[in-house]
N, C-alpha and C positions, 0 to 999 in steps of 0.2 A: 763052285763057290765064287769064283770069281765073277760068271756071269751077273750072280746074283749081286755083286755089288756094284757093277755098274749100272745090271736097272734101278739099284735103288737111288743109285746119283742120279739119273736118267728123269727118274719121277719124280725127286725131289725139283730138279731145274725148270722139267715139264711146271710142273704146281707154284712154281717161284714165276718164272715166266708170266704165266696166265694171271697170277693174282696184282701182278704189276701192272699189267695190260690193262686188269679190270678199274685199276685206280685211276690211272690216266685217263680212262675212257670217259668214267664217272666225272673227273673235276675237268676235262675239255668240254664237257656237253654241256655245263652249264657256264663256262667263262668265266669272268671277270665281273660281279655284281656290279651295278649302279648301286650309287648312294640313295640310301632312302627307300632299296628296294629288296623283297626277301633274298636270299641264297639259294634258297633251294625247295622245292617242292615240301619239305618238312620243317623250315626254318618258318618262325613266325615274323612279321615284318614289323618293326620299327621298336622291337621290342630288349632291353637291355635285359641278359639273361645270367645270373651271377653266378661264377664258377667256381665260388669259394664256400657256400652253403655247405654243411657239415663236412667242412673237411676235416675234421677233427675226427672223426668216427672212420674213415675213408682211412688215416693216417692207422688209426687204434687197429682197423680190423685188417690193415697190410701188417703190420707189425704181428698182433696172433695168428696168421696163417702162416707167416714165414717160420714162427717160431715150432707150429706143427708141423709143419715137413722137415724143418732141420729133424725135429725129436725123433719123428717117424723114419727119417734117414738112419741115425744114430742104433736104432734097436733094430734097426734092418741089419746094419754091418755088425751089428753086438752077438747078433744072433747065429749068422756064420761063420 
C-alpha cells in the first residue's frame, strides 16, 4: 500500500514536470514577437481579436455546469 502511493506521487511529479517543460519549450521557441509581426504559427498577423464576444453565454453556461455538479455531488452524498 504504501508503494502504491509513492508511485502515484512519483507519476504525478513525473506528468507535472514534463508538462512544464513542454510550456517552456513552446514560448522559448518562438521568443519575444516584433511589433507588427504574428506570434506564432496560428496567430493571424496584424489583426485585433476581441476577447469579450459572448461572454455572456461563457458566464451563463460556467454558472449551469457548476450548479450540476454541486446537485450531482448532493444526491451522491444523499444517497449514501
Amino acid at each position: 500500500m504504501q508503494l502504491f502511493r509513492i508511485m502515484k506521487r512519483l507519476k504525478t511529479a513525473f506528468f507535472v514536470f514534463f508538462l512544464i517543460l513542454l510550456n517552456f519549450s513552446s514560448v522559448l521557441m518562438y521568443g519575444a514577437p516584433k511589433p507588427g509581426q504574428p506570434r506564432g504559427p496560428m496567430d493571424p498577423p496584424n489583426e485585433e481579436l476581441p476577447i469579450d464576444d459572448h461572454i455572456v453565454f461563457l458566464v451563463m453556461s460556467a454558472i449551469v455546469l457548476g450548479i450540476i455538479i454541486i446537485y450531482r455531488n448532493k444526491i451522491k452524498k444523499a444517497s449514501i
